[in-house]
N, C-alpha and C positions, 0 to 999 in steps of 0.2 A: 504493500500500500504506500503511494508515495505520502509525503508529507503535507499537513494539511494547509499550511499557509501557499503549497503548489496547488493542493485541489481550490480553495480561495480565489487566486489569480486566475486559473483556469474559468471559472465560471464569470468572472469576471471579464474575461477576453473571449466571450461567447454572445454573440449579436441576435440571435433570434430568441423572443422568449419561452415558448415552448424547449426548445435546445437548451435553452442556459437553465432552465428548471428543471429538465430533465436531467442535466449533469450535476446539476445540485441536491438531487432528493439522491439519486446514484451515490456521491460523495457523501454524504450523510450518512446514509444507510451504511455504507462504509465504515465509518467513524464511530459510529452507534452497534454497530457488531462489534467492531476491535475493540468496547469498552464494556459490553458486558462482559465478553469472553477474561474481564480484568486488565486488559493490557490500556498501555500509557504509550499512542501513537506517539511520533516525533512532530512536533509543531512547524521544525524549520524556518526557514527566512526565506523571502521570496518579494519582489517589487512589484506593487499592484499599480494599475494605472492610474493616472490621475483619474481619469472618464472612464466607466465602465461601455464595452461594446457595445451595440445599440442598434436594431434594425433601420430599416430607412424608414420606415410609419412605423411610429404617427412622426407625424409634422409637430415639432416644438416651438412653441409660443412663447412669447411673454403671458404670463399668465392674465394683466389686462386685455392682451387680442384672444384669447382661448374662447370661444362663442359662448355665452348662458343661453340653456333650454330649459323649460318650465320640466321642473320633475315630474310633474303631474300626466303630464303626456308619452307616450310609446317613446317617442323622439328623447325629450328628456330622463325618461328611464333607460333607455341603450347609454347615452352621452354620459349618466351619472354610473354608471355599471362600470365606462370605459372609463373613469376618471380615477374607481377603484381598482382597474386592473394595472393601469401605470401605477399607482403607489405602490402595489403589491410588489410589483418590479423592477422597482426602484429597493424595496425593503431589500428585495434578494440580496442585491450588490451591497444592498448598507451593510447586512448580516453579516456578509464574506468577504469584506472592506474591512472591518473594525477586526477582524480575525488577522486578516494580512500583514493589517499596517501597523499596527501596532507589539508587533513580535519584539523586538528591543525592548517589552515589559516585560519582566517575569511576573506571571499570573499562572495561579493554579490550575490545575483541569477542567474543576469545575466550571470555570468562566468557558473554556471551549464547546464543552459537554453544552452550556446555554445556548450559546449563540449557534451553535450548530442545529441544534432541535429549531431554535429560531429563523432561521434561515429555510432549513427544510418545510415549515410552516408557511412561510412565507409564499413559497414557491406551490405550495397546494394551495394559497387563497389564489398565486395567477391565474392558476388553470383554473379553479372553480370559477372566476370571476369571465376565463375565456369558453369556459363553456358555455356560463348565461348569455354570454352576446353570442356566441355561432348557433345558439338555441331562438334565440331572435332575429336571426338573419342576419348578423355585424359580426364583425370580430377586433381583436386587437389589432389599433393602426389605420383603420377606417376612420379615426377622428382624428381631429388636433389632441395636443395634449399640452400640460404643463413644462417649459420649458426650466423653472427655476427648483427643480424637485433635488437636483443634485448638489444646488448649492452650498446644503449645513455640509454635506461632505468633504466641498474643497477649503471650504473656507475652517476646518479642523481638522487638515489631514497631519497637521503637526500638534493638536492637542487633543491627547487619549481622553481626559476627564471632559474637555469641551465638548469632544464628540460624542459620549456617553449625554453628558448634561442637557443636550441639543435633539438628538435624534430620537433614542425611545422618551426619556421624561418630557419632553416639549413637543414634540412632531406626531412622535407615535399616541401620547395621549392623548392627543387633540381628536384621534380617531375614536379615544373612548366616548367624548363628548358627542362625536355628529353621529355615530354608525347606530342609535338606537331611532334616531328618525330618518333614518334610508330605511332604514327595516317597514315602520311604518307607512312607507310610501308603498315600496311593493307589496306589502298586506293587503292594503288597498286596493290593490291592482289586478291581487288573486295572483303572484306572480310567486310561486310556489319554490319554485327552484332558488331563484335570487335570495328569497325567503331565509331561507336553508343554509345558504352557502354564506350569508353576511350574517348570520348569526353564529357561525363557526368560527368565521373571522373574528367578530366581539368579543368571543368567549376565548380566544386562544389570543390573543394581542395583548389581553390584560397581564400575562405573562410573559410577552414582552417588554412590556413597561418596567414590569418587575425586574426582569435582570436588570433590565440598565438601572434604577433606583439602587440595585440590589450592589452592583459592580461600583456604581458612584461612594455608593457609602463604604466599601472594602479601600478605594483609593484614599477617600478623605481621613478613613483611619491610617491608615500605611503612610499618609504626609502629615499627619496629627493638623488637619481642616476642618472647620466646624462647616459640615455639609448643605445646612441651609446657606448660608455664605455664600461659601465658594458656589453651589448653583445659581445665585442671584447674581453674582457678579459673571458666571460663561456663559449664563444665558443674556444678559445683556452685553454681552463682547459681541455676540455671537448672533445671537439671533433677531432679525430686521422687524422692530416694530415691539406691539405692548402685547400680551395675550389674554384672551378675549374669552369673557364667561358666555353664557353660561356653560358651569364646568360638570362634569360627570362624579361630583366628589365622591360617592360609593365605590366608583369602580377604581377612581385616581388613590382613593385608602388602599381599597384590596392590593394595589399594585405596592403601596409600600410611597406614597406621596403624597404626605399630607397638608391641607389647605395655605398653611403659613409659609409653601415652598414657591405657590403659583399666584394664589392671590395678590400679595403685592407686585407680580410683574404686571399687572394688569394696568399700570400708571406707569407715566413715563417721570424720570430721575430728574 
């Protein structure tokens, strides 16, 4: 088995998203055998790209020119389906990004063992999420998409705690807040499948949240940093603008974030 900051890069320099999920649930499964069987894969070192590869659709936008459709219509529920299926893969690369690039830390098993199930997860909401549009007649890349979705990643590709403080505690929660009234729209809709598949996602994201909470607060110990801090101050290095209630605080607790970490970025300094 090669080493997994190789399997990492690899999926990483894989342009279709079917293909790069599929080398990623592959790798996984990999990593996730070698560790029940007891063994302690080699992590390695390996240089990830700045950009992860990328098919040619969708078309990348600024997120001002990205078209709004009323959710409530056929049209608008494909467009909101595809807007979940680029985050999904996007998450993949973040997953197998923060594995790569940050090898120069020593970090326990544990944090791989995370983001690896993480990552693999990830890559089952793409497909779930390309199934509902090929089941609607679209697929992935028939729309615009978000162009600025990669950003938190370059702009912390030199800070491990940045990147933790940014991506699951601040980007990824934010899915804890909206994803319970997407659900609601397809209910409505009778859209059974969508149904199904965004509520897997809800339920398994919260555990995303959780590593990174989980991994921020192992760093803040290991630099003796009082962890509400230090996150109030990378998330305002770091991330563009205030954030914005209303918050999911049941699910943002479950994950291990509690109110006096988000509530105050909600103003600006």
């Amino acid at each position: 088995m090669i080493a997994l900051a190789e399997m990492a890069v690899a999926v990483l320099r894989t342009a279709d998203g079917r293909e790069k999920t599929a080398l990623s649930r592959k790798y996984a499964a990999q990593w996730q055998a070698a560790r029940r069987d007891g063994e302690a894969p080699a992590i390695g070192i390996s240089a990830p790209p700045l950009k992860p590869a990328r098919p040619d659709r969708p078309e990348l936008l600024s997120p001002r020119d990205v078209p709004h459709r009323k959710p409530g219509s056929p049209e608008g529920r494909i467009a909101l389906l595809h807007a979940v299926a680029h985050i999904e893969l996007n998450a993949v690369d973040l997953h197998w990004d923060i594995i790569a690039r940050f090898t120069d830390v020593k970090m326990p098993m544990g944090f791989y063992d995370d983001w690896v199930k993480a990552a693999d997860e990830e890559s089952k909401h793409f497909n779930l999420m390309c199934d509902c549009l090929e089941a609607l007649g679209s697929h992935y890349g028939a729309l615009p998409a978000h162009a600025g979705m990669w950003r938190a990643a370059e702009e912390t590709a030199d800070d491990f705690m940045g990147r933790l403080a940014v991506v699951p505690m601040v980007l990824e929660a934010r899915g804890l807040d909206v994803t319970p009234n997407m659900i609601e729209v397809f209910k409505r809709a009778k859209a059974h499948q969508a149904v199904e598949a965004l509520e897997t996602i809800y339920a398994e994201e919260v555990a995303h949240v959780a590593y990174g909470s989980k991994w921020f607060h192992f760093l803040c110990g290991r630099h003796e940093l009082d962890p509400k801090d230090a996150f109030h101050d990378l998330v305002r290095r770091y991330f563009h603008g205030v954030l914005k209630p209303p918050f999911n605080e049941e699910k943002r607790a479950e994950a291990g974030i509690p109110p006096d970490f988000y509530w105050p970025l909600t103003e600006k300094v």
